[in-house]
Biopython code that builds the backbone (N, CA, C, O; Angstrom):
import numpy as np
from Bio.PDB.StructureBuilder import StructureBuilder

atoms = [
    (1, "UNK", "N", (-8.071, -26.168, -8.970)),
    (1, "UNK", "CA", (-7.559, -24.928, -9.582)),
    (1, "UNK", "C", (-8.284, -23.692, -9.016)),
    (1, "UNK", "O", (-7.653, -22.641, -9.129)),
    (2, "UNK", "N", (-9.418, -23.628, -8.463)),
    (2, "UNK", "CA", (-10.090, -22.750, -8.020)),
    (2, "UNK", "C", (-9.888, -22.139, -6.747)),
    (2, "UNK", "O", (-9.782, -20.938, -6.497)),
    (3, "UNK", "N", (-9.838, -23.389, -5.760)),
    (3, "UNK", "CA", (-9.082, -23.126, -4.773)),
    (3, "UNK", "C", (-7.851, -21.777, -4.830)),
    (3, "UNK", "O", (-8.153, -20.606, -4.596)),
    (4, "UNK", "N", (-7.061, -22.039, -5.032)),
    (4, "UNK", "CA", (-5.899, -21.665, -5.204)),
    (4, "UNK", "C", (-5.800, -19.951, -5.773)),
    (4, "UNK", "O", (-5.385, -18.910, -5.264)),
    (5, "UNK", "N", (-6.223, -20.202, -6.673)),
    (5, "UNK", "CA", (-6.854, -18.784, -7.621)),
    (5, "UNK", "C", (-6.878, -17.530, -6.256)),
    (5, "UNK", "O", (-5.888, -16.841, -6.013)),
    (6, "UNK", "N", (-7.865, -17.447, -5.668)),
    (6, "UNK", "CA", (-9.141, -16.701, -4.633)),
    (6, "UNK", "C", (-7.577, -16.447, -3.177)),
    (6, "UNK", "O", (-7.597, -15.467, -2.433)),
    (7, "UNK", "N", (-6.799, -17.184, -3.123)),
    (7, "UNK", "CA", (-5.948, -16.910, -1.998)),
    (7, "UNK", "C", (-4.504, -16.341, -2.719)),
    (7, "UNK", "O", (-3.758, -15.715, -1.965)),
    (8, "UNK", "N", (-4.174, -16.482, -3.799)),
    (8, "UNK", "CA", (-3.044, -15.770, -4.433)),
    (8, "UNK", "C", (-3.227, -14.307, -4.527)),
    (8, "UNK", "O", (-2.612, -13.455, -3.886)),
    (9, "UNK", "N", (-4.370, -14.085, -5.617)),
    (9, "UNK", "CA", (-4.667, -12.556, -5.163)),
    (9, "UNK", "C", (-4.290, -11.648, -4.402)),
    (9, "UNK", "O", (-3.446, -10.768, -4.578)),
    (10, "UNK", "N", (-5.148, -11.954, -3.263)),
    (10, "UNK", "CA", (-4.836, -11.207, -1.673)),
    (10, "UNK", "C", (-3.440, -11.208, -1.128)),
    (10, "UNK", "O", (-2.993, -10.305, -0.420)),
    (11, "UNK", "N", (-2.821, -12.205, -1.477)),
    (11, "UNK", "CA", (-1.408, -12.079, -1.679)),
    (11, "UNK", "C", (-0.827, -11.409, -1.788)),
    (11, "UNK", "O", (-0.209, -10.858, -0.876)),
    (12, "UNK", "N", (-0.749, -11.094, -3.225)),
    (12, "UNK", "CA", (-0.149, -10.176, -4.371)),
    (12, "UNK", "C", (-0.340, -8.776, -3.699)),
    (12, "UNK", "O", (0.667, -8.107, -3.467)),
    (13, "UNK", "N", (-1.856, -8.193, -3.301)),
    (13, "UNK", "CA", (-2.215, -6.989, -3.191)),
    (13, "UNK", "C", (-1.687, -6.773, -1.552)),
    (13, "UNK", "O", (-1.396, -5.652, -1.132)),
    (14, "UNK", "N", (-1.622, -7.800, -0.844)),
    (14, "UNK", "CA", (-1.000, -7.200, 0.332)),
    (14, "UNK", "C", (0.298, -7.055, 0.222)),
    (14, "UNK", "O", (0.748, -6.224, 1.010)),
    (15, "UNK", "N", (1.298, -7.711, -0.675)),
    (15, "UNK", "CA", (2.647, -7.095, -0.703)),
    (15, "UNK", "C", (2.850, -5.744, -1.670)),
    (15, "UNK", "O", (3.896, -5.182, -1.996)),
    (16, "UNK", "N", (2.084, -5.572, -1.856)),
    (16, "UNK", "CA", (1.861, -4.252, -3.449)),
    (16, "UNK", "C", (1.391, -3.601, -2.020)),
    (16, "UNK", "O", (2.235, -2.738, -1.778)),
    (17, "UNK", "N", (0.602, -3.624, -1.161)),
    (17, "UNK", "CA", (0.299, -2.173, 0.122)),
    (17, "UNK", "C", (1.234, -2.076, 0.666)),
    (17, "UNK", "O", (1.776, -0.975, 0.758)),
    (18, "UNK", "N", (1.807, -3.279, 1.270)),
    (18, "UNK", "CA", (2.928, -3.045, 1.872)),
    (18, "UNK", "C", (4.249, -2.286, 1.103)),
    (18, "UNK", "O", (4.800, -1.354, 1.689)),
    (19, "UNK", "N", (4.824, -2.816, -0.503)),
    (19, "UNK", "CA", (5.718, -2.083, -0.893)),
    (19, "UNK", "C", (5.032, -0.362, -0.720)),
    (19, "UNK", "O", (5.795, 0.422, -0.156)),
    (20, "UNK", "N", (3.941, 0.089, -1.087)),
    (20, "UNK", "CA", (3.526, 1.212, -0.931)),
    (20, "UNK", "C", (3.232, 2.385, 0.396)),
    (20, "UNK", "O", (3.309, 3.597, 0.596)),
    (21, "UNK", "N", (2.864, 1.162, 1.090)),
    (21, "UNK", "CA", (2.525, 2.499, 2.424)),
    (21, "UNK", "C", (3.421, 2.936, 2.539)),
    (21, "UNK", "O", (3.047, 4.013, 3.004)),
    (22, "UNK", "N", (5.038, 3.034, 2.466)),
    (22, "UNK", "CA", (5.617, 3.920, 3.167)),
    (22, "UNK", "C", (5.672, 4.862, 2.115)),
    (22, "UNK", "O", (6.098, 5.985, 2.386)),
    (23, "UNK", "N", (5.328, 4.608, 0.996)),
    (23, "UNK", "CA", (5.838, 5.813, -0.261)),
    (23, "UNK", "C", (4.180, 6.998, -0.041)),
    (23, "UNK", "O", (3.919, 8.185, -0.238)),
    (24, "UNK", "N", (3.413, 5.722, 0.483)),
    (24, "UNK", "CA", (2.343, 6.637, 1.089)),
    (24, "UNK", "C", (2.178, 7.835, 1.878)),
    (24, "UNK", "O", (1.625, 8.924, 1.719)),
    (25, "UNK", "N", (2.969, 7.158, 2.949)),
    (25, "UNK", "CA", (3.207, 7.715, 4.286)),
    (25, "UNK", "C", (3.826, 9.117, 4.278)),
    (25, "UNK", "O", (3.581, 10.118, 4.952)),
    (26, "UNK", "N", (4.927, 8.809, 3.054)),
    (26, "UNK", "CA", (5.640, 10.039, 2.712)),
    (26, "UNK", "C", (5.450, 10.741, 2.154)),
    (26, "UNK", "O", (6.069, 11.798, 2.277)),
    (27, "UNK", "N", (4.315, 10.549, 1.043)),
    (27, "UNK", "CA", (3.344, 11.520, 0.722)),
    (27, "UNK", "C", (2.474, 12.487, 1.386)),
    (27, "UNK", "O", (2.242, 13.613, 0.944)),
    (28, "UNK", "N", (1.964, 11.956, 2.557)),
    (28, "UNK", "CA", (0.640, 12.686, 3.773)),
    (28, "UNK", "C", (1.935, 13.065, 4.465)),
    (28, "UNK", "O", (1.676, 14.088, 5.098)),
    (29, "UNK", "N", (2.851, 12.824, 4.598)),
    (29, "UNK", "CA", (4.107, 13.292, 5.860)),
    (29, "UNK", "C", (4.303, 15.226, 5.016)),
    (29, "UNK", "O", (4.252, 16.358, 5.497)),
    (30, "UNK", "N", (4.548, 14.621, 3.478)),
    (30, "UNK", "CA", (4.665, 15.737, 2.972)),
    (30, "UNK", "C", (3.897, 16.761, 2.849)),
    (30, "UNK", "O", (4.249, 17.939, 2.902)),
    (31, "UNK", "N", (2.347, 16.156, 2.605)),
    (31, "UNK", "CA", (1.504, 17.059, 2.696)),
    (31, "UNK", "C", (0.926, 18.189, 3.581)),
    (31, "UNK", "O", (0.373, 19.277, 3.419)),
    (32, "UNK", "N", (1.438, 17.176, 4.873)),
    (32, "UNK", "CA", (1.176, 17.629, 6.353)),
    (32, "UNK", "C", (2.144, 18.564, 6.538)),
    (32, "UNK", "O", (1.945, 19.201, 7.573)),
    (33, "UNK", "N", (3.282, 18.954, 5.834)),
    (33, "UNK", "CA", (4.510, 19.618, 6.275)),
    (33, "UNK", "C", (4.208, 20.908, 5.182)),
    (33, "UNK", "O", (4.621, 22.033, 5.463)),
    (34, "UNK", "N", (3.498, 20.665, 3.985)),
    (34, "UNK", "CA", (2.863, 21.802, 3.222)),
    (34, "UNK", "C", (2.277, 22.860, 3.648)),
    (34, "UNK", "O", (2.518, 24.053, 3.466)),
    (35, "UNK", "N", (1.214, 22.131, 4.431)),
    (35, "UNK", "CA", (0.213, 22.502, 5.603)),
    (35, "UNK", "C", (0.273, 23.543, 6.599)),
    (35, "UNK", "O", (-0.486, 24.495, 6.779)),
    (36, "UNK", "N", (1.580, 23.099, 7.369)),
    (36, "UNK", "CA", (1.916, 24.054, 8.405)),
    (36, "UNK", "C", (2.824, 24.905, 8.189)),
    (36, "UNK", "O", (2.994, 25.883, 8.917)),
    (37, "UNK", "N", (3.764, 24.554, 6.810)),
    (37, "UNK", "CA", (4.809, 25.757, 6.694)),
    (37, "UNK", "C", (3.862, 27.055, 5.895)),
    (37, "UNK", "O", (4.386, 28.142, 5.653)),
]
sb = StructureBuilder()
sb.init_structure("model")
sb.init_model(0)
sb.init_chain("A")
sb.init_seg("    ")
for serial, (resi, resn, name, xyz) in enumerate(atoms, 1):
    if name == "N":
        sb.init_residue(resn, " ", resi, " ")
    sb.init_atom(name, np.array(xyz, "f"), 0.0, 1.0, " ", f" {name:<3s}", serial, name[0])
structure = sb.get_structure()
C-alpha cells in the first residue's frame, strides 16, 4: 500500500500543471501586454 501512495501523487499534480500552464501562460501573456501598452 505504500508503494503506490508516493507515485499517485506526482501524478495528480503533474496533470493539475499541465491543465494549468496554459491558463498560466495567459496570464504572463496578459501581463506582458499590460506592460507595453
Amino acid at each position: 500500500m505504500c508503494i503506490p501512495v508516493p507515485s499517485l501523487i506526482p501524478s495528480i499534480f503533474i496533470k493539475k500543471i499541465k491543465v494549468r500552464l496554459p491558463y498560466f501562460f495567459g496570464i504572463i501573456l496578459q501581463f506582458r501586454y499590460l506592460t507595453v501598452a
